[in-house]
TIBATOR-21475 format. One record per residue (C-alpha): residue number from 1; residue in three letters; x, y, z. Coordinates in Angstrom, 3 decimals. Layout:
+-----+-----+----------+----------+----------+
|   i |  aa |       c1 |       c2 |       c3 |
+-----+-----+----------+----------+----------+
| NUM | Ala |        X |        Y |        Z |
...
+-----+-----+----------+----------+----------+
// end
This chain:
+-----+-----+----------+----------+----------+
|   i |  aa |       c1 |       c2 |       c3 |
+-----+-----+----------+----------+----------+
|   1 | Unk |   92.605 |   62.375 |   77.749 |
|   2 | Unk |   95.975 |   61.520 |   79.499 |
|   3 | Unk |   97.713 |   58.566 |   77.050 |
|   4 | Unk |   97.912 |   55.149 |   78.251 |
|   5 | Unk |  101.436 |   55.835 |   78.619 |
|   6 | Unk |  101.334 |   58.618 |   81.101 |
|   7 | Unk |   98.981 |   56.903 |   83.022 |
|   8 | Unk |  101.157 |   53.754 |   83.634 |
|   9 | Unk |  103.823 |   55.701 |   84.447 |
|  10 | Unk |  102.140 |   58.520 |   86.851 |
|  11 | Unk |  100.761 |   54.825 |   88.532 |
|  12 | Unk |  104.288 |   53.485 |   88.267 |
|  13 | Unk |  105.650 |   56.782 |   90.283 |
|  14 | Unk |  103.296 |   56.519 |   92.803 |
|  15 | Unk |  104.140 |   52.872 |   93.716 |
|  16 | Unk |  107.555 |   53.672 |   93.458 |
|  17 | Unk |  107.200 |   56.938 |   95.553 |
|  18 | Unk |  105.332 |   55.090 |   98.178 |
|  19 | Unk |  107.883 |   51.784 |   98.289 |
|  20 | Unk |  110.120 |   52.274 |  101.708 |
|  21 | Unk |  111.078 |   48.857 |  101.388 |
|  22 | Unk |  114.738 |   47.617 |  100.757 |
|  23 | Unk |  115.796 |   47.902 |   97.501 |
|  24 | Unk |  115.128 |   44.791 |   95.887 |
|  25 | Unk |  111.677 |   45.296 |   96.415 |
|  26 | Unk |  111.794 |   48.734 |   94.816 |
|  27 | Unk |  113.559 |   47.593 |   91.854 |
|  28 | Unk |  110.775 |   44.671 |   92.101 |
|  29 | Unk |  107.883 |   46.830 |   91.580 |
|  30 | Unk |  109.067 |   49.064 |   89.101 |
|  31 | Unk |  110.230 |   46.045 |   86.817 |
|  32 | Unk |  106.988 |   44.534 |   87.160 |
|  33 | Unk |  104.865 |   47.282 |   86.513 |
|  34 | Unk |  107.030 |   48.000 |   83.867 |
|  35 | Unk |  106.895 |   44.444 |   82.308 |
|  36 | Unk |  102.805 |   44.072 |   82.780 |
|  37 | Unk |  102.892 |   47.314 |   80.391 |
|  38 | Unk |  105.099 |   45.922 |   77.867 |
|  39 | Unk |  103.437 |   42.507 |   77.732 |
|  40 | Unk |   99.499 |   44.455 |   77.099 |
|  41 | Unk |  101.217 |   46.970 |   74.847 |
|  42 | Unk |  103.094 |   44.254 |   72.502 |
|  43 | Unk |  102.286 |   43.468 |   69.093 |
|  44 | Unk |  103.580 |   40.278 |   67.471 |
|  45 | Unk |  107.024 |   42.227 |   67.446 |
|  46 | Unk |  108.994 |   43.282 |   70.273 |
|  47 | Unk |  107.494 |   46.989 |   69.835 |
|  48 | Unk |  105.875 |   48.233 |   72.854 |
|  49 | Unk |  104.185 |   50.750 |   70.825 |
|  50 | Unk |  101.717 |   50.110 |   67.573 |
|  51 | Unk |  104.514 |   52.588 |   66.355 |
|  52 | Unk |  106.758 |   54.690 |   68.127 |
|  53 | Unk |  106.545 |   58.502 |   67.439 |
|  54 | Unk |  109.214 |   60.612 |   68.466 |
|  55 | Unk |  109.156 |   63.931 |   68.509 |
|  56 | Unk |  112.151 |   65.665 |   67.475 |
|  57 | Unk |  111.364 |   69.567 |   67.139 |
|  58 | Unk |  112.079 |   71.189 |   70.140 |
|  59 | Unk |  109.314 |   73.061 |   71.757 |
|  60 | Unk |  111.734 |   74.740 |   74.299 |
|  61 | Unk |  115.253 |   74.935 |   74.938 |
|  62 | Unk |  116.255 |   75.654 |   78.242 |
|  63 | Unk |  120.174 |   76.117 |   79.943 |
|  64 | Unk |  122.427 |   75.170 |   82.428 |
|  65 | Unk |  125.841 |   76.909 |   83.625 |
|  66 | Unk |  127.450 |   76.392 |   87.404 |
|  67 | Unk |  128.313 |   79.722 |   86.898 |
|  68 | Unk |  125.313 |   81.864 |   88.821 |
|  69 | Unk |  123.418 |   84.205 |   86.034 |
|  70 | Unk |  125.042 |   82.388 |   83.036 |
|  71 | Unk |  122.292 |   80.533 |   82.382 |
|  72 | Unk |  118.270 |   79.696 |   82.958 |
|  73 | Unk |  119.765 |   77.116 |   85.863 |
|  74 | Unk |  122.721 |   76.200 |   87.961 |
|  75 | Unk |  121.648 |   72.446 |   87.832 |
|  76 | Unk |  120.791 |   70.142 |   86.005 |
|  77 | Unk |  118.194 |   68.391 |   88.360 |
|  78 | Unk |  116.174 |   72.060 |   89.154 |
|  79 | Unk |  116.232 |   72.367 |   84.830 |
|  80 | Unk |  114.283 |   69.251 |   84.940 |
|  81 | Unk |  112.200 |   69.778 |   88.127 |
|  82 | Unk |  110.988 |   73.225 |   86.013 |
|  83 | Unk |  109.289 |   71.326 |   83.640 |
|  84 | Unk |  105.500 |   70.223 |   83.660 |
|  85 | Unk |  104.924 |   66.993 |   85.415 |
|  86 | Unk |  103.487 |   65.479 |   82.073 |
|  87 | Unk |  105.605 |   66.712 |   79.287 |
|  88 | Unk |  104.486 |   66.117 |   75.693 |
|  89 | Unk |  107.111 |   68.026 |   73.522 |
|  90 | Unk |  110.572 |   67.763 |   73.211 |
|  91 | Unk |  113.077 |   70.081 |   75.210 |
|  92 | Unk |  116.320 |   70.570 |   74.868 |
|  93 | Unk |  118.629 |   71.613 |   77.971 |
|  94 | Unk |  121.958 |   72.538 |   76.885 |
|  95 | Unk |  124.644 |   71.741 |   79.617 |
|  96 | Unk |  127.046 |   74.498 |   79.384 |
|  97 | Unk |  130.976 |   73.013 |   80.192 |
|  98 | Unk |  131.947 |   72.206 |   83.759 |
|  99 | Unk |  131.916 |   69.662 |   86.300 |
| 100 | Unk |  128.420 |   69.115 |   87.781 |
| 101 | Unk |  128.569 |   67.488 |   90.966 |
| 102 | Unk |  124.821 |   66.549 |   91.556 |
| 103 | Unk |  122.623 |   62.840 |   91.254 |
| 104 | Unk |  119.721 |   63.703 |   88.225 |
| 105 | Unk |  116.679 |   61.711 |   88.126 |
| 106 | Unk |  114.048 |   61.842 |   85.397 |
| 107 | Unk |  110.348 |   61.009 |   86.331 |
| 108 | Unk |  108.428 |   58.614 |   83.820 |
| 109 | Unk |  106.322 |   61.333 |   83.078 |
| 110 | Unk |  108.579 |   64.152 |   82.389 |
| 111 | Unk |  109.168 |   62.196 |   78.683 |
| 112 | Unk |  110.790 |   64.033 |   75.351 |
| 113 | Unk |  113.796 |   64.945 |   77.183 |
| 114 | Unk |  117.326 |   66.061 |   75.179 |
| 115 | Unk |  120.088 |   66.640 |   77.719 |
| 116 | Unk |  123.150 |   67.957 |   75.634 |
| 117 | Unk |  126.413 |   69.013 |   76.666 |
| 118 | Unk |  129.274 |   71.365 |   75.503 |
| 119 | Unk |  131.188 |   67.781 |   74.286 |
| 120 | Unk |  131.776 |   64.517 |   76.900 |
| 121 | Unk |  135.124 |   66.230 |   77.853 |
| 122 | Unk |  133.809 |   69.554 |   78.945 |
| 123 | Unk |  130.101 |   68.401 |   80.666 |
| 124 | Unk |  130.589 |   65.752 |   83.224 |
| 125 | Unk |  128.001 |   65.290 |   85.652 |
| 126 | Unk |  129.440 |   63.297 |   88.432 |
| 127 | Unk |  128.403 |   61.759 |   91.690 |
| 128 | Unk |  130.501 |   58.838 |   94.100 |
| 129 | Unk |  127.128 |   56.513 |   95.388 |
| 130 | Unk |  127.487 |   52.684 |   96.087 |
| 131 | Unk |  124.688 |   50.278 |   96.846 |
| 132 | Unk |  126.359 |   50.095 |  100.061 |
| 133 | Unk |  125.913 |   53.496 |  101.060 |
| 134 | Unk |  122.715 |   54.354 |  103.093 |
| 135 | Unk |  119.871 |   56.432 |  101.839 |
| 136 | Unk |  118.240 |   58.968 |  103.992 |
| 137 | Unk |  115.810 |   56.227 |  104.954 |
| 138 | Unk |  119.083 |   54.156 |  106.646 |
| 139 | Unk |  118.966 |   51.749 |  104.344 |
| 140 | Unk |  121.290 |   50.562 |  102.039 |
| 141 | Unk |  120.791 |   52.607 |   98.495 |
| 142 | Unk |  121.433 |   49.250 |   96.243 |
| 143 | Unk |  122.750 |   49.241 |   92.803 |
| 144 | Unk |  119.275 |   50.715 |   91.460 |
| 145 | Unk |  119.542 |   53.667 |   93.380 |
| 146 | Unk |  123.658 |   53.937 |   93.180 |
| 147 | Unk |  123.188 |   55.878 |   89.951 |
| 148 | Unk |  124.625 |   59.323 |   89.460 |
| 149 | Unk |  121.453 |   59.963 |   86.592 |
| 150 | Unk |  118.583 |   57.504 |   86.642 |
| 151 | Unk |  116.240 |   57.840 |   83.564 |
| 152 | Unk |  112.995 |   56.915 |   83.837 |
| 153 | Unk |  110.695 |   58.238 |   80.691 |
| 154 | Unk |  109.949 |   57.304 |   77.426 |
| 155 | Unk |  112.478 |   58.834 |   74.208 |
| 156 | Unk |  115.447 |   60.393 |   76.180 |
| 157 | Unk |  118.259 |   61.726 |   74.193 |
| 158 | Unk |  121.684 |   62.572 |   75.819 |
| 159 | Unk |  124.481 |   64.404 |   73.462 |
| 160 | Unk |  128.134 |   65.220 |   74.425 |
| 161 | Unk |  127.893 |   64.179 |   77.722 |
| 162 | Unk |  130.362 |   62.736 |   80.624 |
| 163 | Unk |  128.166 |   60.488 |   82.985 |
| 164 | Unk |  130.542 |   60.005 |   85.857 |
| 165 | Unk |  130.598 |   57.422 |   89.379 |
| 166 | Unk |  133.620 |   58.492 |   91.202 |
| 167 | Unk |  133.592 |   55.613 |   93.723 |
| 168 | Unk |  136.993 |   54.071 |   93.748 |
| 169 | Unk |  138.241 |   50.786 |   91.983 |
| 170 | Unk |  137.566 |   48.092 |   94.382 |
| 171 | Unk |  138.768 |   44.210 |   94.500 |
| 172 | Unk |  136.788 |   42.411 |   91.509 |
| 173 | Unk |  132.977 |   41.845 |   92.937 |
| 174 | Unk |  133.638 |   43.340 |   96.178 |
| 175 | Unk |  130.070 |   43.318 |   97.887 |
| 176 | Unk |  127.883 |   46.633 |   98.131 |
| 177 | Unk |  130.558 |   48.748 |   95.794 |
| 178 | Unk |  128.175 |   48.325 |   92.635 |
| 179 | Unk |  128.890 |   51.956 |   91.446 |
| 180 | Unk |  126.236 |   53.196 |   88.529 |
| 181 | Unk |  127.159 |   56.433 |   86.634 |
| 182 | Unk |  123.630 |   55.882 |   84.443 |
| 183 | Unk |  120.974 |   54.055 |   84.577 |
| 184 | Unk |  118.151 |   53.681 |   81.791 |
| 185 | Unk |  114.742 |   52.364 |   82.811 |
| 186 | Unk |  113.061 |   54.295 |   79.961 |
| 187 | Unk |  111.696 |   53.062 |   76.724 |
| 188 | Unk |  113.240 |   54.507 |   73.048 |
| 189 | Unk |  116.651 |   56.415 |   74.148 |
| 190 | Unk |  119.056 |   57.249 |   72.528 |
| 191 | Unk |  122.954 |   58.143 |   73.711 |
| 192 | Unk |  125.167 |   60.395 |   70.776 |
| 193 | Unk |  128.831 |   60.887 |   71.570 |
| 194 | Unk |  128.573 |   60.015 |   75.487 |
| 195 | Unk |  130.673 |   58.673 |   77.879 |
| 196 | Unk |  129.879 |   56.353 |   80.737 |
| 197 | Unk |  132.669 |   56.368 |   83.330 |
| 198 | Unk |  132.611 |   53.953 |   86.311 |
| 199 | Unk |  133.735 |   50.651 |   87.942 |
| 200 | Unk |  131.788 |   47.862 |   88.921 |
| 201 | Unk |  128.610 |   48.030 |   87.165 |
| 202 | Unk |  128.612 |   51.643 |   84.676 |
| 203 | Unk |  126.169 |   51.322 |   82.651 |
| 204 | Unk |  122.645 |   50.044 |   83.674 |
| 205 | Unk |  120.666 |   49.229 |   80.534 |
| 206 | Unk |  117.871 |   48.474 |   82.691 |
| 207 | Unk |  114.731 |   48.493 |   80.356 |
| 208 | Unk |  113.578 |   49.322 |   77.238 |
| 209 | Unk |  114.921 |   50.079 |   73.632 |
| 210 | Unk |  118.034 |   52.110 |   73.482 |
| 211 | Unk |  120.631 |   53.123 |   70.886 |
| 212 | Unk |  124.091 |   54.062 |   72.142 |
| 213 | Unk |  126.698 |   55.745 |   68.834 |
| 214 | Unk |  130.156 |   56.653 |   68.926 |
| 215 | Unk |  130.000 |   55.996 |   72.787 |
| 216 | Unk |  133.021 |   55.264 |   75.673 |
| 217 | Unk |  131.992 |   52.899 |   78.637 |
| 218 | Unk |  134.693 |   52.098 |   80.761 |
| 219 | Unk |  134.673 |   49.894 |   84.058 |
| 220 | Unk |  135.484 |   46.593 |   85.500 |
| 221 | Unk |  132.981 |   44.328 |   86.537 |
| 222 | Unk |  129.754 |   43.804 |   84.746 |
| 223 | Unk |  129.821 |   47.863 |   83.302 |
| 224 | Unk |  127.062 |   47.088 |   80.752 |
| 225 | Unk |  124.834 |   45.219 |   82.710 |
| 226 | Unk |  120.496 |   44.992 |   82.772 |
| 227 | Unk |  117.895 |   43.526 |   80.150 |
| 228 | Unk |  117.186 |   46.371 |   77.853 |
| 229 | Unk |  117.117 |   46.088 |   74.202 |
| 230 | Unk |  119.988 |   48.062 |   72.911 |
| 231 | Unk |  122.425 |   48.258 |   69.838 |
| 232 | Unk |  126.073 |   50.030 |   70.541 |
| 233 | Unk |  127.486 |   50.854 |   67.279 |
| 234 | Unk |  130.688 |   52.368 |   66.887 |
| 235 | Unk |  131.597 |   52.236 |   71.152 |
| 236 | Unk |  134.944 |   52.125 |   72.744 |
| 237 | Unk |  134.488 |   49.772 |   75.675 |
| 238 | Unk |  137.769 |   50.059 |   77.991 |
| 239 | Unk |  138.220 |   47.677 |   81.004 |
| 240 | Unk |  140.362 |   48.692 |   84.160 |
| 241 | Unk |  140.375 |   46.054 |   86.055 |
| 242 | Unk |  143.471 |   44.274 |   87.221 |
| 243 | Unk |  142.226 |   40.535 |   87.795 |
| 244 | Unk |  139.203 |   38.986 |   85.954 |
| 245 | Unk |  136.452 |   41.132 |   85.006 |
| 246 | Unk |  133.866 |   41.072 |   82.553 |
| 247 | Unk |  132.390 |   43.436 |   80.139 |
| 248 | Unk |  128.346 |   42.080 |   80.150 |
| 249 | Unk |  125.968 |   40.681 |   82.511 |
| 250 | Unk |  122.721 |   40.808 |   80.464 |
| 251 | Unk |  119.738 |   39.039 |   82.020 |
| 252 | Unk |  116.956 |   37.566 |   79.701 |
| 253 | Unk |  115.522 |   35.224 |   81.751 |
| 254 | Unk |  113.216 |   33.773 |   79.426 |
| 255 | Unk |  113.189 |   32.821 |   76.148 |
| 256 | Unk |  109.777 |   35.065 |   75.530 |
| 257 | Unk |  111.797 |   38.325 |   76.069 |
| 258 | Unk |  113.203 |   39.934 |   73.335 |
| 259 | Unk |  115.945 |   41.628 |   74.855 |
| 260 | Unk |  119.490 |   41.343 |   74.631 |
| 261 | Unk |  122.725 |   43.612 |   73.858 |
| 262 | Unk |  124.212 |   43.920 |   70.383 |
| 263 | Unk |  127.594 |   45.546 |   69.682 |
| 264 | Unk |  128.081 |   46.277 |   66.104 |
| 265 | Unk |  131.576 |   48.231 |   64.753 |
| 266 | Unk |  132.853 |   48.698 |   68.539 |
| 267 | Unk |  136.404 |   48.156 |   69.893 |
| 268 | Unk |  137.317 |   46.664 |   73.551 |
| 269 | Unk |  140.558 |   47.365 |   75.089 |
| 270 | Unk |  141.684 |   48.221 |   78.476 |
| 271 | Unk |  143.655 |   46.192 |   81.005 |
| 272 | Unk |  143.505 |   42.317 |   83.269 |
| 273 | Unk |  141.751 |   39.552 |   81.769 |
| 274 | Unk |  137.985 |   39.990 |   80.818 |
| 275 | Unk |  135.228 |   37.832 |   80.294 |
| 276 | Unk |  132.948 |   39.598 |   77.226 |
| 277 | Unk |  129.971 |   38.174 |   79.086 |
| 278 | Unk |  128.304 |   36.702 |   82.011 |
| 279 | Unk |  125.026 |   35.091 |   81.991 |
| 280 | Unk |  122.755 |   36.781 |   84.709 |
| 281 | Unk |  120.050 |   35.859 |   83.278 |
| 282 | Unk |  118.987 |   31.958 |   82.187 |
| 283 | Unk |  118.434 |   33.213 |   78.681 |
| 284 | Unk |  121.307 |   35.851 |   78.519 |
| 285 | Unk |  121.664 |   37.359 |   74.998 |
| 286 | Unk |  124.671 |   38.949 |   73.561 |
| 287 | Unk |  126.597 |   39.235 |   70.440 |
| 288 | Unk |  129.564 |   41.633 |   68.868 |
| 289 | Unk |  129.819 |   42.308 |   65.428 |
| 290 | Unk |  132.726 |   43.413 |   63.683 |
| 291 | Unk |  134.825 |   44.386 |   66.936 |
| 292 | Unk |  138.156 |   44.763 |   67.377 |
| 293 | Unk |  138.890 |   42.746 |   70.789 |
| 294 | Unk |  142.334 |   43.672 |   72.271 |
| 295 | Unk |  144.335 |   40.252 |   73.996 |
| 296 | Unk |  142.674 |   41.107 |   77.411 |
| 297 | Unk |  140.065 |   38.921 |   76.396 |
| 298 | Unk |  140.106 |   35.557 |   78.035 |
| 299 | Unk |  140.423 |   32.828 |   75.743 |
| 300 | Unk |  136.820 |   31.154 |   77.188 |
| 301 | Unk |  135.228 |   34.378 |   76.084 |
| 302 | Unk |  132.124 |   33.819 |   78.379 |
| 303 | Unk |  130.667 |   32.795 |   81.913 |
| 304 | Unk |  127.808 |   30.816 |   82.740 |
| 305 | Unk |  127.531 |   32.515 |   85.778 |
| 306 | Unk |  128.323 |   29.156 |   87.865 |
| 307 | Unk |  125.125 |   27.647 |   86.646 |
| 308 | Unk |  125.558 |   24.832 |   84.158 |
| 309 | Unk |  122.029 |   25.031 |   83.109 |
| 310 | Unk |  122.280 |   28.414 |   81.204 |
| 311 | Unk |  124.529 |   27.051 |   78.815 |
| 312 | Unk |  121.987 |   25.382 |   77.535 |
| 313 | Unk |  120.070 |   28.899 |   76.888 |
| 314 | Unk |  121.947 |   31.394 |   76.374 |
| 315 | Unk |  122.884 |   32.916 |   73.565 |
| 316 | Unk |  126.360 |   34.616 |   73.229 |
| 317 | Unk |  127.939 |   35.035 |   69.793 |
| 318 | Unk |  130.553 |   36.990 |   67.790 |
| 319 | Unk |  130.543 |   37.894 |   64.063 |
| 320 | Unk |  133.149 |   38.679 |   62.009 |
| 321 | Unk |  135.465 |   40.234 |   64.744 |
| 322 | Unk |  139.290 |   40.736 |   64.849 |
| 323 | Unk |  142.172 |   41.527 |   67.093 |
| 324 | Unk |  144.348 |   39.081 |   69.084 |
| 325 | Unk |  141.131 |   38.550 |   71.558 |
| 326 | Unk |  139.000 |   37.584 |   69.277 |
| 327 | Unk |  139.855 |   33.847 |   68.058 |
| 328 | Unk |  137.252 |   31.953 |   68.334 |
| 329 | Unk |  139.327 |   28.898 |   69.178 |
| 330 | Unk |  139.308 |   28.496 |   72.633 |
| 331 | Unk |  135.455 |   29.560 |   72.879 |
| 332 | Unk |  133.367 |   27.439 |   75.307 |
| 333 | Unk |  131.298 |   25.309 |   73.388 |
| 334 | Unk |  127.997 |   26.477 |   74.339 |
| 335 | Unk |  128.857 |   30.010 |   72.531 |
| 336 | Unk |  128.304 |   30.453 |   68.813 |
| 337 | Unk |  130.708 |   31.890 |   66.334 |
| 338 | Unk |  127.390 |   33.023 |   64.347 |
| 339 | Unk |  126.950 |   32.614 |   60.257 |
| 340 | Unk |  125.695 |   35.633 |   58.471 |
| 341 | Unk |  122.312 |   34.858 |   58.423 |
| 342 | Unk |  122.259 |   34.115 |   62.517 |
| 343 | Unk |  123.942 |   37.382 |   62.493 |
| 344 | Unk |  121.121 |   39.593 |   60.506 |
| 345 | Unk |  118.661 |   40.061 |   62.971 |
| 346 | Unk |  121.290 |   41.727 |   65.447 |
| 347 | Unk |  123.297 |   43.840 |   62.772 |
| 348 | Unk |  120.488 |   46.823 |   61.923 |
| 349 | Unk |  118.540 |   49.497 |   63.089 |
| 350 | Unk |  116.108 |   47.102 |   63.416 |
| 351 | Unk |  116.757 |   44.967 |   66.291 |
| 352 | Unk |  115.182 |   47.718 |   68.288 |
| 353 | Unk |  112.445 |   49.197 |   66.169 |
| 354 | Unk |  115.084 |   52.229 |   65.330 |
| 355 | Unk |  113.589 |   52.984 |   61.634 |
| 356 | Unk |  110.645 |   53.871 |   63.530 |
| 357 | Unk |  111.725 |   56.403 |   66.511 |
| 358 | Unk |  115.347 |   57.181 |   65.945 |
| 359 | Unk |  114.695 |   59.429 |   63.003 |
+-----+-----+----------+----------+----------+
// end
């Protein structure tokens, strides 16, 4: 018998596959499907799973060189294609170094998945998309399918790797130039010594639990954005903008979702003046934990995303952080600076079920 999982997500390809709508509507059904299964999965915790089992072992490792003969493939995307269309063990392809010029998508099904690389310096896999840009349907690709690698299945692990959007620094929020170099859509990843290289929106944490270590993000405008469930501990989060940008737009948009990004141990630097958060969502959740916050930050710290209302929801707080952009002085009210037991829940492993599937 196929697992409940596999079957949502063979359904959840299918509706996807057969969406030739714009692409809100494709992001709309994949979010909801996605949602329904998270909602009948759920215990009384935010696990989607009774308990998550990863699978660590790997059954088969596979490789990848851009030098012809030098490896099992040339790509990455015909390494993946290779596999079965329901895969129930973990494989690992090794990325050998080079520049790998080619978009990578994951199925849902194709789960168990270890792409590592030869160290994020050597194994870039690059692409230049922007939502603007037209799809071979004519319509505009939107920041869903702007992504250089979109990950779709369940416990995806990425090691040493450069995820790359070329597209060129544009005016802060310039329409249609939303530029993804990753997005994650599947449940229990985790990201090891990565880096995440972009502009206007980098880093789609779209859905599900992830766990990002020892990580570089760098962008302008919104380059963490989505309403996954993630801890970064240990990142280097490097702005490049020139005017006003902002590091987060994380969007909770109700108080029943336990989502929300925490960033424990991580450092932000970079250049202009940057927000470290606006509130997409009505119950936006974010927090930083002992991070060092360079003077780029703006002394507000946060944005309610023009809607007065969400102040009144959100949460946004910092704990224990230092550098000359992290006074908590000029804070706008509505953010917290957080005591240590506000902070707990946020600080661990735990906030995403890690004891259970990161080890």
């Amino acid at each position: 018998m196929i697992p409940t999982l596999f079957l949502l997500v063979l359904l959840l390809q299918s509706a996807i596959s057969s969406s030739t709508r714009n692409e809100s509507n494709h992001m709309m059904v994949l979010e909801k499907s996605y949602l329904n299964w998270m909602k009948q999965m759920s215990s009384m915790t935010h696990s989607q799973f009774n308990k998550a089992k990863n699978k660590l072992k790997p059954c088969l490792i596979i490789t990848v060189n851009i030098k012809a003969k030098k490896g099992d493939f040339v790509t990455i995307q015909k390494a993946i294609d290779s596999l079965p269309l329901i895969n129930l063990c973990r494989v690992v392809i090794f990325i050998h170094p080079g520049k790998y010029r080619e978009k990578v998508e994951i199925p849902p099904t194709k789960a168990y998945i270890t792409l590592e690389g030869a160290g994020a310096d050597n194994t870039i896999i690059e692409w230049d998309d922007t939502a603007d840009r037209k799809s071979t349907n004519g319509k505009p690709l939107g920041t869903f399918g702007s992504a250089t690698i979109a990950i779709n299945s369940a416990y995806f692990i990425a090691k040493n790797i450069t995820f790359k959007n070329k597209a060129p620094l544009q005016p802060s929020r310039a329409q249609g130039k939303q530029a993804v170099a990753l997005r994650i859509s599947g449940d229990t990843a985790a990201f090891i010594g990565c880096k995440f290289i972009g502009t206007q929106d980098t880093l789609y944490d779209h859905l599900g639990r992830h766990y990002f270590k020892n990580c570089y993000i760098e962008g302008s405008v919104d380059f963490v954005f989505g309403n996954g469930l993630s801890l970064y501990s240990g990142c280097h989060l490097h702005a490049i903008t020139n005017s006003y940008g902002a590091l987060t737009a994380q969007k909770r948009d109700s108080m029943l979702e336990e989502t929300g990004f925490s960033f424990i141990n991580c450092k932000v630097t970079g250049s202009g003046a940057l927000y470290l958060g606006r509130a997409w969502g009505s119950f936006s959740r974010v927090i930083f934990a002992y991070t060092y916050m360079d003077k780029i930050i703006t002394s507000r710290g946060w944005y309610d995303w023009g809607d007065k209302n969400r102040e009144m929801t959100v949460f946004f707080g910092q704990y224990k952080c230092s550098g000359p952009g992290a006074n908590f002085g000029g804070r706008v009210k509505w953010s917290r600076e957080l005591t240590q037991q506000e902070a707990k829940p946020f600080i661990s492993l735990s906030f995403i079920d890690g004891y259970e599937w990161l080890s």
